[in-house]
C-alpha positions in Angstrom: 25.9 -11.8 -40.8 28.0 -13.6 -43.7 30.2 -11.1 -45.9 28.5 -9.6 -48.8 30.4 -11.6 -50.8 30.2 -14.3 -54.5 32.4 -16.8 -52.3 33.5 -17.0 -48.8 37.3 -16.3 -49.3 36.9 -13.7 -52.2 37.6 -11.1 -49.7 40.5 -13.4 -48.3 42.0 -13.6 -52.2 41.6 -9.7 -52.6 43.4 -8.7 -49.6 46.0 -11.4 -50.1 47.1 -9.7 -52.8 47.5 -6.2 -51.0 49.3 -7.6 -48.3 53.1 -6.5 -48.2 55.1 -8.4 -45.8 58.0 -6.2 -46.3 56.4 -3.2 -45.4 55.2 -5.1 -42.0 58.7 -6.1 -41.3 60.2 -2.7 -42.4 57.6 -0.8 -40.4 57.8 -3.2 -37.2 62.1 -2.5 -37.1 61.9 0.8 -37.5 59.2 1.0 -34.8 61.5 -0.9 -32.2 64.5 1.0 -33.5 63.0 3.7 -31.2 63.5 3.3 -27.4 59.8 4.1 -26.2 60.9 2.4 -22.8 58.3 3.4 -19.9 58.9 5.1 -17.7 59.7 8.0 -19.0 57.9 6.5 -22.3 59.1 9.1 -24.8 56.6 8.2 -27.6 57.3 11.0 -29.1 59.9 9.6 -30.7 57.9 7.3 -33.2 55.5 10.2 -33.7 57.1 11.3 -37.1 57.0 7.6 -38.3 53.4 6.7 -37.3 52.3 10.3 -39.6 54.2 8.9 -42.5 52.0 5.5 -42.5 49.1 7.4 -41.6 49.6 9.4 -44.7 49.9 6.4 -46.6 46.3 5.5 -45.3 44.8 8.9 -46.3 44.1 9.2 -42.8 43.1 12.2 -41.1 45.5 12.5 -38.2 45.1 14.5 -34.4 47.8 14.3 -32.4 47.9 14.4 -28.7 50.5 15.1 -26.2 49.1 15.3 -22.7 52.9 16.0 -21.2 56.1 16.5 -22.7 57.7 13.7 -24.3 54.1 11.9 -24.6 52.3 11.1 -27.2 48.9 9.6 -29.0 48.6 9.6 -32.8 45.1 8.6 -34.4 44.8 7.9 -38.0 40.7 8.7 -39.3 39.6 6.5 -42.7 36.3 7.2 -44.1 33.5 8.9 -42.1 30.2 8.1 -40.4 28.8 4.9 -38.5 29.8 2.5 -36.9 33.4 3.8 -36.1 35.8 0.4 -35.6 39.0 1.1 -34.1 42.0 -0.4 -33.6 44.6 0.6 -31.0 48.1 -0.4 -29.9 50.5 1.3 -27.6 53.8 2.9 -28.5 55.5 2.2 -25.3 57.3 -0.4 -23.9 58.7 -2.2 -20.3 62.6 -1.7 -19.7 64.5 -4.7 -22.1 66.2 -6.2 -18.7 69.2 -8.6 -18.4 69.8 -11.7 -20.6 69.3 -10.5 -24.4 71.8 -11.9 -26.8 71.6 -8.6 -29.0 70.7 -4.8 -28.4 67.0 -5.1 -27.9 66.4 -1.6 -29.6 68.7 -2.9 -33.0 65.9 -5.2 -34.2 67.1 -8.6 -35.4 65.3 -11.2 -38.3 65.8 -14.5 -38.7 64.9 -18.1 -39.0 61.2 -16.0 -40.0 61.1 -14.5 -36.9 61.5 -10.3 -35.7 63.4 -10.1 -32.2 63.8 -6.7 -29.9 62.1 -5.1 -27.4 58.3 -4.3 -28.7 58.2 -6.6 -31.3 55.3 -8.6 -30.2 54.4 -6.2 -27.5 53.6 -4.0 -29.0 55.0 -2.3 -32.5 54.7 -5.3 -34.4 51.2 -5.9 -34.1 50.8 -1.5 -35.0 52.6 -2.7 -38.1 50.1 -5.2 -39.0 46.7 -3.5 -38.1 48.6 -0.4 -40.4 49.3 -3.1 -43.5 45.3 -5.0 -42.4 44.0 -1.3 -43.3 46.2 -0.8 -46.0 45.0 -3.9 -47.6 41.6 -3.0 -47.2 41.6 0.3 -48.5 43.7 -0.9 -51.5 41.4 -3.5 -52.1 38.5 -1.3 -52.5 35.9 -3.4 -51.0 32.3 -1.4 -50.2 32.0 0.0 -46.9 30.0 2.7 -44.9 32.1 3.7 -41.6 35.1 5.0 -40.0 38.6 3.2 -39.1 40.7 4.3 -36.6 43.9 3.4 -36.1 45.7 4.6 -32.9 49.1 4.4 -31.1 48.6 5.6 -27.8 51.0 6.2 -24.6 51.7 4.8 -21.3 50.0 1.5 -21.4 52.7 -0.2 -19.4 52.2 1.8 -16.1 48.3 3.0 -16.2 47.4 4.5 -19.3 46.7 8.1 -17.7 48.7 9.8 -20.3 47.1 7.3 -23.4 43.6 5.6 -22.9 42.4 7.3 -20.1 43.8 10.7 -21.8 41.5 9.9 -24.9 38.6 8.9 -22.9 38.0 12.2 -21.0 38.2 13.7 -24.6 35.4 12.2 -26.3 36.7 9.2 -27.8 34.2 7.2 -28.4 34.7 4.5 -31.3 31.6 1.6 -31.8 33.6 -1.4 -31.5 37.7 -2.1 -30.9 40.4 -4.0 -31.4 43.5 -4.3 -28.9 46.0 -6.3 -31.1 47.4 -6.9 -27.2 46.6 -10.2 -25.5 45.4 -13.8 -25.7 47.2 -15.8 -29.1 46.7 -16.4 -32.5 44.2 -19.0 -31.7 42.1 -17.3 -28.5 40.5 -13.8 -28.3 40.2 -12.5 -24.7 36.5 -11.1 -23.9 37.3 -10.5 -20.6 39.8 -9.7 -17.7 40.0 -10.2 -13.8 40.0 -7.7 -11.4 42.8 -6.9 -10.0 43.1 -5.2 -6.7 46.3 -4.1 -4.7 46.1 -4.5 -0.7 48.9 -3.1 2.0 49.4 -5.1 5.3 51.1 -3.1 7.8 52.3 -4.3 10.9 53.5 -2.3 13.8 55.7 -3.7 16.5 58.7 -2.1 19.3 61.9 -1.1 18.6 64.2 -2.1 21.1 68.4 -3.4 20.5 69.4 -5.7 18.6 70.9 -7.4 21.4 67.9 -7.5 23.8 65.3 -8.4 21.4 63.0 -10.0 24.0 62.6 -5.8 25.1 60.9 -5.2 21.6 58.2 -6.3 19.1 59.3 -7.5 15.8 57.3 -6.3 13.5 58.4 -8.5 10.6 57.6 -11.7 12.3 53.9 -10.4 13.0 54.2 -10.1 8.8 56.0 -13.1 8.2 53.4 -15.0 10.5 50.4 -13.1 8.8 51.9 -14.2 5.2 52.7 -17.6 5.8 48.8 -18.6 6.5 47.6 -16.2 4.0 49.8 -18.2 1.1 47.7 -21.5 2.3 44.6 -19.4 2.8 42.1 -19.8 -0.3 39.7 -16.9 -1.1 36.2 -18.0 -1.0 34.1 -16.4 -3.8 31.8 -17.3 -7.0 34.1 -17.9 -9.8 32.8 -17.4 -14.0 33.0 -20.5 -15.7 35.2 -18.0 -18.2 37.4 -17.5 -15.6 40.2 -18.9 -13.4 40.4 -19.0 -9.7 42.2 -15.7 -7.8 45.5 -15.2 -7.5 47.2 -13.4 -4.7 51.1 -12.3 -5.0 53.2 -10.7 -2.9 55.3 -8.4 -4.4 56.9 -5.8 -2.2 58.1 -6.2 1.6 59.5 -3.4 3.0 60.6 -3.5 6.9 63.3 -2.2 9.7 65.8 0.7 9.5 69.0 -1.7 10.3 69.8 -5.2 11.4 70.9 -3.8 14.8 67.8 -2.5 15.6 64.2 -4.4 16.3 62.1 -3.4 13.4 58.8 -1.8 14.8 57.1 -1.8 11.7 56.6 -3.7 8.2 54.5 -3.1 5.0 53.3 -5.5 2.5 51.7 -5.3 -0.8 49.6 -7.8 -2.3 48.4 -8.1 -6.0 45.1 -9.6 -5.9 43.4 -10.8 -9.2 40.1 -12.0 -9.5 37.4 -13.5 -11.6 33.5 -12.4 -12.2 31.8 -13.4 -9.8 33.6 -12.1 -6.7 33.4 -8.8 -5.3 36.1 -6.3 -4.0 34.7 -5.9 -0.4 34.2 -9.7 -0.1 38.0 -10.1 -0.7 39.3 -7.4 1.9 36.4 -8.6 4.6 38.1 -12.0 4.5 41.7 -10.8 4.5 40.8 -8.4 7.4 39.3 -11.6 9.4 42.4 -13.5 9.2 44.1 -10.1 9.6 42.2 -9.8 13.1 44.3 -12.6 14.9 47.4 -11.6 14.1 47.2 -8.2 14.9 47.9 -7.2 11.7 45.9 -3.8 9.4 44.9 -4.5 6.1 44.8 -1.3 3.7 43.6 -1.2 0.5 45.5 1.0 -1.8 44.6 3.6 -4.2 44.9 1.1 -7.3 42.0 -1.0 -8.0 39.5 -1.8 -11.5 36.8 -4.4 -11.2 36.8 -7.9 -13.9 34.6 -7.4 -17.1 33.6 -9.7 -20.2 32.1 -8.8 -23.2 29.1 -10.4 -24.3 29.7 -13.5 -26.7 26.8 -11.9 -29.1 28.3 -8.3 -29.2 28.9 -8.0 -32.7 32.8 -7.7 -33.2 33.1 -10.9 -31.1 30.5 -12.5 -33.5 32.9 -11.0 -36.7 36.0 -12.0 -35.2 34.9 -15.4 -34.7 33.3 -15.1 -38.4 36.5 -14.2 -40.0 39.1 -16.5 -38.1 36.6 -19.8 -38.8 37.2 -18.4 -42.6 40.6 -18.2 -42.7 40.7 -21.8 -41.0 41.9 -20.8 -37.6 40.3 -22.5 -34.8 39.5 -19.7 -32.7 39.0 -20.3 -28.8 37.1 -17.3 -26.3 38.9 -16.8 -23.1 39.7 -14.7 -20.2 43.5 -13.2 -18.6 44.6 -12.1 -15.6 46.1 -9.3 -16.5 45.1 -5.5 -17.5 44.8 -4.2 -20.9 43.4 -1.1 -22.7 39.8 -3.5 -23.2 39.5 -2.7 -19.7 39.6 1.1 -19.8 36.9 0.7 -22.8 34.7 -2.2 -21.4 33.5 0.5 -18.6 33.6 3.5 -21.1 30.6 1.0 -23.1 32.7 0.1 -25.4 32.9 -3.4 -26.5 36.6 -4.6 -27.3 38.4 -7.9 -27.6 42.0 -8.6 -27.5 44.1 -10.3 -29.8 47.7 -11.5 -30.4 50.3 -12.9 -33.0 52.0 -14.8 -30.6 51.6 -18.5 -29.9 53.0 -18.5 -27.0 53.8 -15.5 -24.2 57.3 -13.8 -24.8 56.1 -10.4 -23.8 58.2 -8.5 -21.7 61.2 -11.5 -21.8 64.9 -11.1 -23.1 65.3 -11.4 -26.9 61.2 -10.9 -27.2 60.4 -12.2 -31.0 57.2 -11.9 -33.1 56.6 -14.4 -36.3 56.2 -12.9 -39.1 53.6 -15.4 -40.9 51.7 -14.4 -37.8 51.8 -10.8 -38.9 50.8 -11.5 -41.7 48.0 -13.5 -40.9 46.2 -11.2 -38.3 46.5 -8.7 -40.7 44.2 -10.4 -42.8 42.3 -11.3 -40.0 42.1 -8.0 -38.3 41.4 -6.3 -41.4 38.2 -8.9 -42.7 36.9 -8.5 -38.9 37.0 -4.4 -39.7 35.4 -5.0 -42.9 32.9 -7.2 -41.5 31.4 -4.5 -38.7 31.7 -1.7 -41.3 29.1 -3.8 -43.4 26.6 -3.9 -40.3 24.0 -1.6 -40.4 22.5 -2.2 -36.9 24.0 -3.8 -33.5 26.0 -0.5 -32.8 25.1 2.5 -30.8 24.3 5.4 -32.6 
């Protein structure tokens, strides 16, 4: 569906001219400006500047704080069907060694914003706030609801953001996760991911006897070594990429003079549609089985999903970046984002970036500012375009 428009970019040229770039960049620093580091999160401590905006917008505002210190702002524009949102998260990973500046005092140059959350994930709030802004400003016909949300704890689980909202009725028709993929690829789906313990048991004995025990880390070492050059059979999405398996804890012995008699393992399993859960553990418990070795499967684990190609906001999104000349590519990631919690909540998302290329969760982490400014356009006119449908949504 084309927009109801007299020329293709009239809407571009209307919005063009409500878009501030100083109030992105002014909004984006005093965003970062706040340490929102999680754990413990503390997104409380943008809550006063997110009501401001939202103020700005009109918006009717709820405000919900699942635990001290946490907190989920959404910002309501206009009413009735389809309800578009689009939601970011207020929290951020721990800045790390190796920045060149105080990650939480935000730094511009050479056209580019630098500090912790800047592209991950403040600076793309910033624009989805200016995208609406624009829109409203611009006074362009719609029937519908925006919501704009800033929601906690992304970083380790969502249970105090997402998943909070979920259980409480939200329900929005379509949304956008300004959170993934690059200015030039939406993400429609992500793998499964699926975290495995191998535990191996063995017999203490001294250090200088070991022949008297069983070392428990070699039984792991042994186990780990043919697992690394082990592939995992499976049906694989033409969407998506092969699995990956990383180890990424090891824990084993109580001190070097003593023969360790156990070891754990965790493994970090993603995978692509078209292979199953069980199918994975049955063939790590196989190999498993001849080296005496227990494979576990944690209490972390969420299935791969993609969104159809023809749901509507993939068919907008596409629409809108073909109009503002961006070659738009449809992919897949590995990792986990807030589409996921929605995808199997019915609720079809995409995910979207600024960035060109990945400097999320890396020292002196920068967004571009042209970028800002472009996917506000571009997530505003994808907005506009599903609040002109008038069927393709669940009612």
């Amino acid at each position: 569906m084309a927009f109801q428009s007299q020329s293709p970019i009239s809407w571009q040229e209307v919005l063009d001219s409500h878009i501030d770039v100083d109030k992105i960049v002014n909004l984006t620093c005093r965003l970062v400006e706040k340490n929102t580091v999680n754990p413990p999160g503390n997104e409380y401590l943008v809550k006063e500047i997110l009501i401001e905006h939202l103020k700005e917008l009109g918006a009717k505002i709820e405000i919900y704080e699942p635990a001290p210190g946490r907190c989920n702002v959404l910002g309501y524009v206009g009413k009735g069907l389809p309800v578009v949102a689009v939601i970011c998260h207020m929290d951020v990973v721990p800045p790390g060694e190796g920045w060149d500046f105080d990650p939480f005092s935000p730094q511009i140059k050479e056209g580019k914003i630098f500090g912790r959350g800047t592209i991950d994930n403040k600076g793309p709030y910033a624009a989805s706030w200016m995208g609406i802004k624009a829109l409203l400003e611009a006074d362009l016909p719609f029937e519908g609801t925006i919501i704009l949300g800033a929601v906690a704890d992304e970083e380790r689980g969502s249970r105090q953001g997402i998943e909070y909202l979920l259980k409480r009725g939200f329900s929005p028709n379509f949304c956008l996760i300004p959170d993934g993929g690059r200015l030039d690829k939406i993400i429609i789906g992500e793998k499964g991911r699926l975290e495995v313990k191998i535990l191996t048991k063995g017999k203490s004995a001294h250090a200088s006897e070991p022949k008297k025990g069983e070392n428990a880390i070699y039984k792991m070492v042994n186990y780990l070594y043919t697992l690394r050059h082990t592939k995992l059979e499976g049906h694989c999405h033409e969407l998506f990429t092969p699995p990956t398996v990383n180890l990424g804890e090891i824990r084993g012995g109580e001190a070097p003079n003593v023969v360790p008699d156990k070891c754990e393992a965790t493994l970090d399993i993603r995978y692509p549609l078209g292979m199953k859960k069980d199918e994975i553990l049955h063939q790590l418990s196989l190999l498993a089985s001849k080296f005496d070795v227990e494979v576990k499967e944690s209490d972390f684990s969420v299935e791969p999903h993609l969104v159809d190609e023809k749901s509507p906001i993939v068919k907008a999104f596409k629409t809108v970046a073909r109009e503002l000349g961006i070659d738009l590519k449809v992919g897949t990631v590995g990792g986990v984002t807030l589409a996921k919690n929605l995808y199997f909540r019915n609720i079809p998302s995409v995910v979207h970036s600024p960035s060109r290329s990945s400097v999320a969760h890396q020292a002196n982490e920068y967004v571009e500012i042209e970028n800002l400014v472009v996917c506000a356009k571009l997530w505003a006119g994808t907005i506009y375009h599903l609040l002109t449908l008038k069927e393709g949504f669940a009612k």
